[in-house]
N, C-alpha and C positions, 0 to 999 in steps of 0.2 A: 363099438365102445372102445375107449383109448383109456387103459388100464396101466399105473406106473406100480411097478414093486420094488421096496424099498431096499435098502443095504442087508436090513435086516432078516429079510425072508428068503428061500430056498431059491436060486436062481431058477431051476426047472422048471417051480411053480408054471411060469410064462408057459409052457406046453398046454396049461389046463384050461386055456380060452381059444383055441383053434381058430373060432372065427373074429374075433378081436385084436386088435392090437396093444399086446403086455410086454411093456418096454420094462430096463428093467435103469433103475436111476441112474446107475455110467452110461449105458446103449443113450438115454434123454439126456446127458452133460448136466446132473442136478446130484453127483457123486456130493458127500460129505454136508453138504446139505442138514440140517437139523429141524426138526419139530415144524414149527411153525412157519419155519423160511422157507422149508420143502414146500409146504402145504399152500403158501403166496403164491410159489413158483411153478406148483403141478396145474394151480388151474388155467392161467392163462394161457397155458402149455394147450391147453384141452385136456386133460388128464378126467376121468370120469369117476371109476368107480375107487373107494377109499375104505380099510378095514380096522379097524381096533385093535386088532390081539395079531401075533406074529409067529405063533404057533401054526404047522403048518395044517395040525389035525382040526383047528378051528377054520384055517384058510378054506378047505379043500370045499364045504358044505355051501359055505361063500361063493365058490368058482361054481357048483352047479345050479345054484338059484339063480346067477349072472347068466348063465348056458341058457337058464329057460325063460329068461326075462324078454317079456314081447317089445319092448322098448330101452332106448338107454337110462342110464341113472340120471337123474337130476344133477348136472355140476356141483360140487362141492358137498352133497349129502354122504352122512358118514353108511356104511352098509352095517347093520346089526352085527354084532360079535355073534357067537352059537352060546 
């Protein structure tokens, strides 16, 4: 799964998917990017999984249901907030 994290979230986060690839928006060249431009530009990118809230204690619950997901996300679906 090809997971992008945004300006907004904890750079580290990216650690928390070991087997994925969690680029983080400078690493992808989609820096400064906003809302809706980001989100044109993450999919065709292949960018998969996408969250709601940017809090990291919401993120974390996020990053382990992705861990144990038997398959990837459907492009473009948003993942549940907690």
């Amino acid at each position: 799964m090809k997971i992008l994290l945004d300006e907004c979230l904890p750079i580290d986060l990216r650690h928390s998917f070991p087997n994925h690839a969690a680029h983080t928006v400078q690493w992808a060249g989609l820096k400064s990017k906003k809302n809706g431009e980001l989100l044109r530009a993450a999919e065709p990118a292949g960018y998969d999984g996408r969250s709601r809230a940017n809090q990291l204690e919401d993120l974390l619950p996020l990053a382990a249901g992705i861990l144990r997901a038997p398959g990837p996300v459907k492009t473009g679906r948003l993942l549940p907030a907690k």
